[in-house]
Structures are given as C-alpha cells and as structure tokens.
C-alpha positions, 0 to 999 in steps of 0.5 A, spaced: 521 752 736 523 752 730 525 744 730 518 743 732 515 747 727 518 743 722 515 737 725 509 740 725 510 742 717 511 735 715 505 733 718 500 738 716 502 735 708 497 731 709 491 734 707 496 736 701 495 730 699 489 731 694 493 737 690 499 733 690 494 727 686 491 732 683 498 733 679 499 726 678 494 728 673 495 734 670 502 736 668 501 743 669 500 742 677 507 742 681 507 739 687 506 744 693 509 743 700 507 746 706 510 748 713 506 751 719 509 756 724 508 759 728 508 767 728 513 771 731 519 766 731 526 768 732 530 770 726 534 764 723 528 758 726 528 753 722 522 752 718 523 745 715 528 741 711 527 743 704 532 739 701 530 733 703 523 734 702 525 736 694 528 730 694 535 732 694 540 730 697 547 735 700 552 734 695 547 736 690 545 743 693 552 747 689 550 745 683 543 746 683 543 752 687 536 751 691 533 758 692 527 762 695 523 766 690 518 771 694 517 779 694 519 779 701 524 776 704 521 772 710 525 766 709 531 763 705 534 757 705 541 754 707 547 753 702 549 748 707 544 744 709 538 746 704 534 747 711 528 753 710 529 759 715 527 765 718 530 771 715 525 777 717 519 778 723 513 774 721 508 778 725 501 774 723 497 781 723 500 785 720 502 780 715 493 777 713 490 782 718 484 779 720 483 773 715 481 766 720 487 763 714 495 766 714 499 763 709 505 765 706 506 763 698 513 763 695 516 758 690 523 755 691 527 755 685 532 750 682 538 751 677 542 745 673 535 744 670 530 749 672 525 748 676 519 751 681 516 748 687 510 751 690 511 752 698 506 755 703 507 756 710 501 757 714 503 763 720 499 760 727 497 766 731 499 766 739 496 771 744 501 776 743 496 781 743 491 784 749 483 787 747 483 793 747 478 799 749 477 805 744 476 808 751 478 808 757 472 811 760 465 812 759 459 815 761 451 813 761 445 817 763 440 812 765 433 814 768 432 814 775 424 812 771 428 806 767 424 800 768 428 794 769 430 790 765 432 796 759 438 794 756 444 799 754 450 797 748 457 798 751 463 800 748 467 795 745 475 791 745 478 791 739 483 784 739 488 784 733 488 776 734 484 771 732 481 764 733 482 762 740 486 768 742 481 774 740 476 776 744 472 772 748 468 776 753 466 781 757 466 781 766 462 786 770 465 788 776 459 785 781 453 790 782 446 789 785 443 794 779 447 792 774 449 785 770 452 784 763 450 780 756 455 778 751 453 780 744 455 777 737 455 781 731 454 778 724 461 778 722 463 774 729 465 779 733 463 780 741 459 787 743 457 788 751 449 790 753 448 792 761 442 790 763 438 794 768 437 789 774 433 794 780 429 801 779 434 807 780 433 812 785 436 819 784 435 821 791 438 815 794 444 814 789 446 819 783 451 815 779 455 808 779 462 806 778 463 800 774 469 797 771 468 792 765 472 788 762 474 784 756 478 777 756 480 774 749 481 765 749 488 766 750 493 760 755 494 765 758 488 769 757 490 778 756 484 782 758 483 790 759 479 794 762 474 800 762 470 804 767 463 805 767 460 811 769 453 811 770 449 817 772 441 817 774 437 822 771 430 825 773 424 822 770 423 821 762 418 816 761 419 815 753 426 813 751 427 813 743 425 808 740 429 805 732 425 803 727 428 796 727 434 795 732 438 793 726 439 796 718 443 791 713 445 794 707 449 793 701 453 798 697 458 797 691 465 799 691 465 805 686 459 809 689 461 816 689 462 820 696 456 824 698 451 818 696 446 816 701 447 810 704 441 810 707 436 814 714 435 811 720 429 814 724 427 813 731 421 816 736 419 819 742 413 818 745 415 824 749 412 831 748 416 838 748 424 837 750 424 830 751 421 828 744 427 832 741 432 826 738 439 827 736 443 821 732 450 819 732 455 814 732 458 811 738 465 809 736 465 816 732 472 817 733 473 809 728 468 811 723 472 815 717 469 812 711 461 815 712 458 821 716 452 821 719 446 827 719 444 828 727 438 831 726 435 827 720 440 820 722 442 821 714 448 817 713 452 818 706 458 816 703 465 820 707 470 817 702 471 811 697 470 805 699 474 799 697 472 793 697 479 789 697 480 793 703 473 793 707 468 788 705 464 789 712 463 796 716 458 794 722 455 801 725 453 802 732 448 808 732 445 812 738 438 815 738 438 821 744 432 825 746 432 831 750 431 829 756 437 825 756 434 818 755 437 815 749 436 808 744 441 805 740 441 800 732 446 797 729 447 799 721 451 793 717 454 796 710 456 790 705 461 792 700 460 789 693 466 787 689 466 790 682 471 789 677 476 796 678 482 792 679 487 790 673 490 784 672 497 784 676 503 780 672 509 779 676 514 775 673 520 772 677 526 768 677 528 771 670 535 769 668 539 775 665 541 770 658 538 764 656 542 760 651 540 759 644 543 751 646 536 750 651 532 745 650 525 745 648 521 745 655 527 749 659 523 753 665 525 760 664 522 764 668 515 764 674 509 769 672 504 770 678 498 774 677 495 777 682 487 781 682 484 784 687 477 783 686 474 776 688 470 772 685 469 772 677 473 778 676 479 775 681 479 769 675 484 771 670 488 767 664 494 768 662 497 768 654 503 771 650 503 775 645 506 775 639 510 769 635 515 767 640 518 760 641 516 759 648 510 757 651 506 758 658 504 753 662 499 753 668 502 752 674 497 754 679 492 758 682 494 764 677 501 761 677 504 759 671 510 758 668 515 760 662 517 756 658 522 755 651 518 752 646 523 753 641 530 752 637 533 758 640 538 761 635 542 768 637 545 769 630 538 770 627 535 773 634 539 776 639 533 778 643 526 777 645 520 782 647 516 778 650 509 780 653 504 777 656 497 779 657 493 776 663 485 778 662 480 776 667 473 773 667 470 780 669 464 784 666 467 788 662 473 783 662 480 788 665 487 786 662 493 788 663 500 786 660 507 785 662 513 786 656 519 783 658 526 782 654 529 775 653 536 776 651 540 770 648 546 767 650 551 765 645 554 758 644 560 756 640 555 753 635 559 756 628 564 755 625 568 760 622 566 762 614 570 765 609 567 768 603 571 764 597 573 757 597 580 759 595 584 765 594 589 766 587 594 772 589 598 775 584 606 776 587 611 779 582 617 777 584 623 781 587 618 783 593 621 787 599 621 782 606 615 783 610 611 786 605 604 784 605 601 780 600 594 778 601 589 778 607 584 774 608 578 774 612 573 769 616 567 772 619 564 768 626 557 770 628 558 767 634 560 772 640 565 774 644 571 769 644 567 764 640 567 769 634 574 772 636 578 769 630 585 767 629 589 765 623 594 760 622 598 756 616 596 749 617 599 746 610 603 748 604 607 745 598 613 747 601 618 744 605 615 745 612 622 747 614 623 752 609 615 754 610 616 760 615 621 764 611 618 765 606 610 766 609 607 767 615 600 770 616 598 775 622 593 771 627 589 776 629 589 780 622 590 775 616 595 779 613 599 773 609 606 777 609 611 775 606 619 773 609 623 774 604 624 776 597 620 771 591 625 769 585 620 768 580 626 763 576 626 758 583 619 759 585 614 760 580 607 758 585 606 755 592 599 754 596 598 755 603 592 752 607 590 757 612 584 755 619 581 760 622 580 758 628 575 762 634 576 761 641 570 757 643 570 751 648 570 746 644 574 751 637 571 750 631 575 752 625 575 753 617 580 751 612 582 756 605 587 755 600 591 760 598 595 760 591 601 764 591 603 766 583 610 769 583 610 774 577 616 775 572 621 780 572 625 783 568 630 781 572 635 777 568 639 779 562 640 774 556 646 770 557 649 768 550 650 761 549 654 760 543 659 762 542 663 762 547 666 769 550 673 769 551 676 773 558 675 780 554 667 778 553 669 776 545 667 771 541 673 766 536 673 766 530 668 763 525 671 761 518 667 762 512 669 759 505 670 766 500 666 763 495 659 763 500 654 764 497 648 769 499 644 766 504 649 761 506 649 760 514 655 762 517 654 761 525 648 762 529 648 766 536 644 761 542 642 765 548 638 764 553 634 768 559 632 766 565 626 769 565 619 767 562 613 770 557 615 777 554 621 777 559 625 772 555 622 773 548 629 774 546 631 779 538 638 778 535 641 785 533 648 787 529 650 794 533 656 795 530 660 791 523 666 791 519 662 791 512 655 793 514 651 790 508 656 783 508 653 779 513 644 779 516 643 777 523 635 774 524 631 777 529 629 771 533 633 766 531 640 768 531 643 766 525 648 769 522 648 769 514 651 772 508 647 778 506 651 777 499 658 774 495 665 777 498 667 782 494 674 783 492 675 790 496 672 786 502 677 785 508 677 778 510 677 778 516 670 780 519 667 783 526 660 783 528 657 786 535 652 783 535 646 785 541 642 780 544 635 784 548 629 780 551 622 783 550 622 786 558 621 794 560 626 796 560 629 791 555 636 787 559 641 786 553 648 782 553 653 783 547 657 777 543 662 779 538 663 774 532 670 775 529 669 771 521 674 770 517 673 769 510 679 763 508 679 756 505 683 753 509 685 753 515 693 755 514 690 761 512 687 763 518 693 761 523 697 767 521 691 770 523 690 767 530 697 767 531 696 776 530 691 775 535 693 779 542 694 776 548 688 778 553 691 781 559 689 776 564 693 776 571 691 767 571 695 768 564 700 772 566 702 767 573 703 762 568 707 766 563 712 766 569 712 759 570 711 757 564 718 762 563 721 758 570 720 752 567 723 753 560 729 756 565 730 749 568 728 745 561 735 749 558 739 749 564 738 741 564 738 741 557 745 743 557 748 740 562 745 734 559 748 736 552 755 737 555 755 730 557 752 727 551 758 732 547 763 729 553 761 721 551 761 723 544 768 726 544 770 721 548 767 715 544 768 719 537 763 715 534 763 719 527 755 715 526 752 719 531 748 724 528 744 729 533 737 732 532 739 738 535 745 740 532 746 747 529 748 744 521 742 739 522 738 742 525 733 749 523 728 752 526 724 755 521 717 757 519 712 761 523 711 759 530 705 759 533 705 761 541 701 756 545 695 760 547 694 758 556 687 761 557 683 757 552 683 751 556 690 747 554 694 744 557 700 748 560 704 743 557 709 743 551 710 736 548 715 736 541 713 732 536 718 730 531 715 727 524 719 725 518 717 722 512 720 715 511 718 708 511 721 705 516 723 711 521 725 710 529 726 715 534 730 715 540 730 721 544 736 726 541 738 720 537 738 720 530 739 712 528 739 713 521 741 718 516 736 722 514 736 722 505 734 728 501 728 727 501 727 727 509 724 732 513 723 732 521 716 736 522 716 739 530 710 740 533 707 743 539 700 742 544 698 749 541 697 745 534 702 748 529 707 743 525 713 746 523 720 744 520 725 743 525 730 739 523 732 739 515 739 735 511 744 740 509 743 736 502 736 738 501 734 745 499 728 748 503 722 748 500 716 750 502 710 745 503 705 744 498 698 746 501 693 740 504 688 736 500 682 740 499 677 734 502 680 735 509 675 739 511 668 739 515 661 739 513 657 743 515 653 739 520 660 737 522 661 744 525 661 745 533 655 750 536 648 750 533 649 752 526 651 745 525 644 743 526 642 748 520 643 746 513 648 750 511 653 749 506 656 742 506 663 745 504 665 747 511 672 749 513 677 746 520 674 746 526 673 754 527 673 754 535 680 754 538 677 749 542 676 745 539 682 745 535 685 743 542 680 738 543 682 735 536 689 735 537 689 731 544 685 726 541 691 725 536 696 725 541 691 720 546 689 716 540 697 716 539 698 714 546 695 708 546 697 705 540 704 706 542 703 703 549 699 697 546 701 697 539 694 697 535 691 702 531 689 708 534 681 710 535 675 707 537 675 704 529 679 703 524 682 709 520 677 713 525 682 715 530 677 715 535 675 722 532 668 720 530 665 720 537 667 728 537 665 730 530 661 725 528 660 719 524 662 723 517 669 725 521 674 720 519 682 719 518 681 720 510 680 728 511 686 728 517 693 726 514 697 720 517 702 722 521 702 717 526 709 713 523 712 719 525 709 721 532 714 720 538 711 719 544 715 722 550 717 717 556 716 712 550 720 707 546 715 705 541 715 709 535 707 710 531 707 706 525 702 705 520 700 697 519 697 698 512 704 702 510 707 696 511 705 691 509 703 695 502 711 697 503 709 705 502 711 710 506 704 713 508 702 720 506 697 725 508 691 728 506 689 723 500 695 722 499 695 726 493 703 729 493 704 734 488 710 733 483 714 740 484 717 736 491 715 742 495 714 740 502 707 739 504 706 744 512 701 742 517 
C-alpha cells in the first residue's frame, strides 16, 4: 500500500506546480513536496522516497543528516534509503475530525548546509467507520386523526467518515402506512422525515414496528439500524404549529453564559389540555453548550462557545401539545470568529550552538506561527526584536525562517537572547513573543596575545638550580582547547645543545626555570624565544623574547697580579735607590677581579709595614712610592703587606706582600737574598734529595775519573800539567749563593770558569797555560753568583773592586708595571729573582751560540740578544764582557771577544773602568 501511495504522492505534485513556480519567483518561498495516503496504514509503510525527491542522492544522507520536524511523530525518514515512513497510527478523524481536507504539514530538515523543505501529506479517508444512531430505539405518537401526508423528523446517524464514506442515506423497512424522506441540512449533513401514507385507525391497529436504516458511500457500504415504534393516539385535531420550520441565528464566540440566543413559538389551535405546548431538543442527550426553556421555548447560553472548535451547531426543537400531537423546527447557530486568540511561536530545528565562523544567510532555525482565529485575526507577521545579527525570512504560510545576518564573534558575545514578536491583523491586533537564547559556538580564530612584546628579567648570578626566574603569560580568549595554552622555547642565542641546561620553561604555567647555577663572569645575557601555543585545529601560536640579564656577584676575591707571589704567598724583592727621593715610584701592586661594577672597583691599602711613614700606597691605582727620604735609623731592608678589597658587601680581599730593599747595587742586595729562608715545599724538598743523589754520583765519578787522571800523570810525570782543581791552585773562597729551585730555574749546575787574560784557552780540568799574578779564575753557577774558584799561589787575595755605577737599569726598563710609570731613571738590577734568572740564561744561550757558531753573541751587536727582554736601552755597555772567559760545557770553542783582539786588549767589565789599587773586581 505503502508503495502505491508513493506513486500516488508523486503523481498528486501536479497541482504543486503553481507554488513551486511560484517560488521560482520569490526567494522567501521553498519548494513544497506533497504525498497522499491513505489513513490507517500500518506503521513502517512507505510514504515516498524523500531523498530522491530532494534531489539527493544515498552517499549524501550521512553527512547531510536528512530528518523530519514535526510535533507528533507520525512519520520519519530512512538513515539508509532516505524513504519517508510511517512511524505512529494515522487516523484521519481523529487527526482533522470533520475538515473535507486532511493534511499533514512538517518540514524536512538538512545539515551540511542547513536547509528546510516543506512537505504535506494528505490523509485519504477509507470506511472505517459505520453511522451511528444516538439511540437505538425510538418512540413516536401519531394520531389516529393525522392526515396523511404529515411529516415527522426522525432521529438521526452520526458517521465519522467523510466524502464518499459518510453518510449516505436513510431505508424504511417496507410498510403500507408509513415511507422515508432523506433530508439535508445546511451544513451538508443528512436527517430522515416519515411520511404518513394512509389514515390510521386505533381500533384497528395501536402501534407499529419499524426499522430505520442508515447506510454511508463506502465500497463496501456499512450501515446501522434503529427501531421505530409508533403508537396511535386518540383523536387530537391541531398539531402545534412553529412560527417558521427553521430559525438562523449567529452568535460571536465570547457571548456570556446565560445570554438569550433566541425564543421559538408555536400554536395549537386547540383549546384546553391539547392547546398546552411543551418544547425540547430532540438529541438532548448531544446538546451541552445551550438549554432550552419548555414552557417559554427560550434557548440561552449553557457554556462558552468557541469558534475555533464549533463553528456550526444545528438544533432540532420538538413542539408537543397535550394531547400528544407534537411538531417539530430546526435552529441553526453560527458562531462568529473574534480575535481571542494569541498569536503562537513555535520554533523548531534549533541547534544547540551555532559557531561564530557561519556564514551570512545560514538557516538557523524553523519558526511556525499558528493562530486559531480565521481570517484577518488568523493573519499574523513575524519580526525580531532587538539589534541581532539575524534576520527572518518568510518561508511560507506562517512559516518562516531564522537566518545569520551577521559576522558572529564569541569573543565579543557568547550568547543571544533572541525574541521574536508575531502580531496579527485583528481588530484590536494580539501578539505574542517567543525569547530564545543562541549560544555561540568557538572556533580557533585567535591567536594567543602576550601583554608585552618582550620581557627583560633580572637574574643574579649564583642562583639555585631549578629556581624560578620569570613567568610568562598568554592569554587566548578562545575556549576549551582552542584557548588552552602551552609554552616552549623555540630559540635562544645559546648553543641549542647547550639550550636545556640552563633553562626551560614549564608548558602549561610559563614558569621559565632555571637549570643550573648562572656564572655572571661566563654568561652576562642570553635571549629565549618563547610561543605560546593553544590546542586549536589548525594552532595558532605567539612568539615573545625573553632577555635574560645575569647579575653580578660578589663572588670573586681580587687576584694580584703583579707582583708575583711566591709558594709562601710573599712577594720578592724590589730594589729602591737610598738616595730616592719622596714621591719616587718604587713599584706598583696590579690586581684584577673578575667581577664587574662596584664588584670590582678595586682600593689598595698598607695593613702592616716595617716603618709606617716610609712608603705611600695609592688608593686606586696601587702604586708604591716613597712617603719621604731613607733616614739613617731606617732599616734597609722594608716589608709592606699590602690588602687589595673590591668595592662588593661584603668586600672580598687578597694580600700581596712587598719586600723593598734599599741598595745601590745589586751586590748589596745578594747577601740579603741569599739570607732568605727556603719555603718548605714538598716539590723542593723532592728535588733536594735528587739533587743531593746526583752531586753523589757527580763526585763518586769525579773520583774515580780524578784518580785516573793522577795515575796517567804520576805514570807520564809531566811537570807542565797544572790542574784546576788542585787543592795548592785552587780555592773556593767568597760567599756562595745556593741555587734557589723553586723560582722556575733550571735543576741544573754549570760551572763557569772566568779568568782575565787576552788569550785564554779552557780544556775540561786542564789548564794550557800558566796562570800569572794577575789572573784570577771566577766560578760560576746557574743560580747567578760569580765567585773566585781558582787564584795562583803568587797573587795575594784580594777582593774585587765593586761595579761601574752605569750598570743599571732605567726605570721604564724595570719588569712589572711600575716601568710604565715615570719614576726615576736611576734604577738598579733587575729586582725580580725571575728575572735574574731569565738574565743569566739569556747570557749562557747568547754563549752558546757564539760558541757553536763563532759569531758574536745576541741578536745585534754588543746587544747580547738582551734588548728583546729589556728593552732597546738594555744594552752589552751596562753588563761587563765576560764572554772571553765562558766555558761552555760539551764544547771546545772558548768565547772570545773579536774587538779584544784585534785591538790586542784584554776586554774588561763594566765600562772598562779598573780601579788602580789591583783589587779584583766581583760579579
């Protein structure tokens, strides 16, 4: 059935086709598909294909999720097939009662986009019902004096169906006194009327047993029956007679109950009892909404009447006399439509969030307005309130649609309270509204915001690991994951490898923590990149710079530079001429300190000093000068401790200690330094000992090579051989100077022998020549020292005049940063013991290579390769020449001086200056 009903439905859009043009016309009208069916099809019956009707296809009904919108459940669509079907019992009188129309109005509704389709199904009636008779029996008094053709209004059937189905007629069961006339009333519907055929005698027959019979149009036809009885009545000449067989009158819908509808009257021409007339309703037992007055034939108002629900009543009022006789009108009521009905908003297909990325013109929701009054009080408009960004657009018959008309932005409103007004054309116009919230649904459409371009964060140096150091904060008014923020570091200035141990940052709080211990002396500033990142689909994400400033701590103690501390922390000596003067610069104390600003503005200060008021010590630059002349109760030998303290809280510190020594020359300082107390140094001590195992096996081997050299000799007894080493010859005599290890020199002892001639020649323990009077042998060490080794037993011992005063050094000539300064120009040997020794191996390497490749020693002339250490001023003309009498050890060249000879003088030291008492001079 199902399957042909949806034939039928296709077939019966033909007279469709003028609204369907119609829309072509107007934008606000929709197409509108109809079906026809019958009523009473079994639940599941197909009414038609939808879909295909729609114009879409199978593989399209997932996405776009085709479903019905209606108040009751009568029909739904197929998730497969997209067919319409019956889901709930489609019964056409209960659903439009009497109406010659029956149709069902819904909207089909499709997602992916929105959209609405108007669709009507019209409900068929069949025969499912048969007439009814309000009784199944009645009665009817006829006079035996009735002429015959009197006619007398039956009872009549109710049938539910319409059309062809409803009722049809009335049968008579045969009779020779009685037949049937079908009458209609105004409102279509069908009454009977028995008509009297033949005079009536009541002696002859009392009563008679009729049977009426109502039949509808159905195929097959249904009918129901009622019995007649008719009695015959003694003679009452007059029936009542009604003013008129029918009264019309029309009453609007809001009378009051109580209000006179109207009076009927009737006669009887009848005198006494039979003249006595009584009204009442025929169907009393169906009339509710009117009483009836018997004696006056008043009819008033029982109840409110409502138009919407009966617009028509038809009365049928009976007139009966005394004598039995009675007579009967019909009284018809129209009821007038007024406007007591308020407009109704229903609005359907309403999602639960519309997101603010709709575009404009999106179907938002169905409204239908529904008004019970007809006419112009059933005309209603529809409009919103309010400044909204949507619009409403007529559809159809109070149909209409709700549509975006607008940029939607949650972020700016969330929600709309949406009220829609329907008015209608009535006399006073009634309206009603309808509020409805609209909530907004988010898309990731911003991007997280920080509040400041760039952060500049403060971090003092030292930090514990882990610590917090700055915090950082987006802000994404999206919501849910699209406003969930994380944080990362995308890029830094530091090495990526070496990025994540020194910061991170926590993703979901911003917290930036810190993964070890900033050194402000290694890492002043670095800059992060941090994003902020929501969870949208697609992310979005925000860049911030972070700049990271390490601030300086106190954390480093001034380190002295100059001079150079011993193993004990003390400084050497520094030399200082007796005849200084006050203000002359003797040295200055360099130090430095890691840190920066106040950290390391460093002070000088004097904690502890031999004579107080001798030296002055400048605050900030270090420098040591003479507070006033050497007295003579001053000791010539000074010591300073000075403290060095940067400007930090607390101030850090560092000590150097100055020993100064007043001399004029360095021979009066050696005693001094050679009085100076070994520091206990395990390293020294380890090379004492070697040192001592050495000089073991030097003599061991020196005697035994010694004892061979005495057995050759006593064997050759050769008077001319004249050893060096030899007790008579030789004498070790003059302050010896022990060789100081832990200054840097060299562990090795080289012994030099130095004599004074023109034309001198060394062997190793051989003496070629025979040493004069005037010769004397100088030994020498690596320490420095110079001392008489060996003397002949035919001059007399004396001391060595002291050296020219010109062999000395300038005052920019002097290591360590006071030779910057412009002190005095007189300075004295090199007051550094480091120095000294850096002296000496230059002498021995200038020898060296003069020996082994017999030019002059140095890098220039009379220079001895001295000036590259102290300066262009530091030249042979202020060391004395000894390099006639050098013997280099492992060699057999012996260091002559070309300019001695070919002038045929014996070189001399110094200046050259001797003095003529003969005394030996003493390096």
């Amino acid at each position: 059935m199902g399957s042909g009903a949806g034939e039928r439905g296709w077939a019966e859009r033909r007279p469709v086709l003028f609204p369907f043009l119609l829309s072509l016309f107007c934008p606000a009208l929709s197409e509108q598909i109809r079906y026809r069916i019958p009523e009473e099809m079994p639940e599941g019956s197909v009414v038609g294909n939808l879909a295909k009707d729609l114009g879409l296809s199978v593989h399209e009904l997932p996405s776009r999720q085709l479903r019905i919108s209606s108040e009751k459940p009568y029909f739904t669509v197929s998730a497969k097939s997209g067919e319409l079907l019956v889901s709930g019992r489609l019964d056409r009188e209960q659903i439009c009662g009497k109406k010659p129309a029956c149709a069902l109005e819904f909207e089909a509704v499709a997602e992916n986009p929105l959209n609405f389709y108007h669709v009507s199904v019209d409900i068929e009636d069949i025969n499912d019902h048969t007439p009814k008779f309000t009784q199944t029996s009645f009665e009817l008094q006829i006079s035996e004096s009735t002429n015959p053709g009197a006619r007398f209004i039956l009872g009549s059937a109710h049938d539910a169906d319409i059309g062809t189905n409803s009722l049809r007629n009335y049968q008579l069961n045969p009779n020779d006194h009685f037949s049937l006339v079908n009458k209609e009333k105004q409102d279509g519907s069908k009454y009977p009327e028995l008509v009297l055929k033949m005079p009536l005698d009541r002696e002859e027959q009392k009563s008679y047993q009729l049977t009426l019979t109502a039949l509808d149009g159905g195929n097959p036809s249904l009918s129901s029956t009622a019995q007649i009885q008719v009695l015959v009545t003694d003679a009452n000449d007059n029936p009542p007679v009604f003013s008129q067989e029918l009264y019309r009158v029309g009453l609007p819908e809001n009378v009051l109950p109580g209000t006179t509808v109207l009076r009927v009257t009737a006669t009887d021409q009848d005198e006494g009892v039979n003249a006595q007339i009584t009204f009442s309703f025929t169907e009393a037992g169906q009339i509710t909404q009117f009483d009836l007055n018997s004696n006056t034939g008043e009819i008033t108002i029982l109840n409110m009447l409502d138009f919407e629900e009966v617009k028509e009543y038809s009365i049928v009022l009976e007139a009966r006399d005394g004598g039995g006789m009675i007579a009967q009108c019909t009284v018809e009521i129209e009821v007038q439509d007024i406007n007591d009905n308020f407009p109704e908003v229903v609005i359907q297909s309403l999602p639960d969030l519309i997101m603010e990325d709709t575009k404009l013109g999106t179907h938002i929701a169905l409204i239908k307005i529904r008004d019970k009054d007809s006419g112009y009080n059933g005309e209603v408009t529809c409009k919103l309130e309010g400044d909204v960004p949507f619009k409403i657009l007529s559809s159809s018959i109070n149909t209409y649609k709700l549509v975006t008309d607008g940029v939607l932005d949650r972020e700016q409103t969330p929600e709309y309270n949406i009220t829609i007004t329907a008015t209608d054309r009535g006399k006073p116009p009634l309206s009603s509204s309808s509020s409805v919230t609209l909530h907004v649904g988010d898309v990731n459409d911003n991007a997280p915001v920080f509040p400041q371009p760039s952060y500049v964060v403060h971090v003092v140096e030292n930090n514990p690991p882990g610590a917090s150091i700055a915090q950082v904060s987006a802000s994404d008014p999206d919501l849910g994951p699209n406003g969930r923020v994380s944080y990362s570091i995308v890029a830094s200035d530091l090495e990526p490898r070496a990025l994540a141990s020194y910061v991170s940052v926590s993703a979901q709080s911003g917290v930036v923590f810190a993964q070890r211990a900033f050194d402000h002396e290694q890492l002043r500033a670095f800059e992060l990149t941090v994003q902020a990142r929501d969870q949208g689909s697609p992310a979005l994400s925000a860049n911030v710079s972070l700049r990271v400033l390490v601030g300086d701590r106190n954390d480093n103690a001034p380190r002295v530079l100059y001079p150079a501390l011993g193993p004990d922390g003390s400084a050497l000596f520094d030399t200082v001429p007796r005849a200084a003067q006050p203000g002359y610069l003797v040295t200055k104390v360099v130090a430095v300190d890691a840190d920066s600003g106040h950290n390391a503005w460093l002070s000088y200060h004097v904690l502890q000093a031999s004579e107080p008021g001798l030296f002055s010590l400048g605050l900030r630059t270090g420098e040591v000068r003479t507070a006033r002349a050497l007295g003579d109760r001053d000791a010539a030998r000074q010591r300073l401790l000075v403290a060095v303290r940067d400007g930090g809280q607390p101030p850090l510190s560092a000590t150097a200690t100055l020993h100064l020594v007043f001399a004029d020359s360095l021979q009066e300082v050696l005693p001094d330094v050679s009085d100076r107390p070994e520091p206990s140094d395990p390293q020294a001590e380890l090379q004492f000992y070697l040192v001592v195992a050495l000089a073991l096996i030097s003599v061991l081997f020196l005697t035994a090579v010694t004892l061979a050299i005495a057995l050759h000799l006593r064997r050759s007894s050769s008077p001319t051989t004249c050893g060096c080493f030899q007790y008579s010859l030789c004498e070790k005599s003059g302050p010896v100077i022990p060789p100081n290890y832990s200054e840097g020199t060299l562990p090795y002892s080289y012994n030099l022998c130095v004599a004074h001639t023109g034309k001198t020649e060394f062997n190793f323990l051989k003496c070629n020549e025979q040493l004069s009077s005037e010769q004397d042998i100088l030994c020498g060490d690596s320490s420095g020292a110079l001392f008489p080794l060996c003397k002949s037993s035919e001059s007399t011992s004396h001391l060595q005049a002291p050296p020219n005063t010109d062999w000395r050094f300038s005052q920019a000539q002097r290591p360590g940063t006071s030779g910057s300064q412009n002190g005095d120009e007189t300075g004295t040997w090199p007051n550094n013991q480091f120095d000294t020794e850096m002296l000496q191996a230059m002498i021995l390497a200038s020898a060296s290579e003069a020996a082994d490749g017999g030019s002059t020693l140095g890098g220039g002339a009379g220079t001895m390769g001295l000036s590259a250490r102290y300066g262009p001023q530091f030249t042979l003309q202020h060391v004395p020449d000894y390099r006639q009498n050098v013997y280099i050890p492992g060699s057999n060249a012996t260091l002559t001086n070309a300019a001695a000879k070919r002038d045929g003088k014996a070189p001399t030291g110094g200046n050259g200056n001797k003095k003529k008492s003969g005394k030996k001079e003493k390096k």
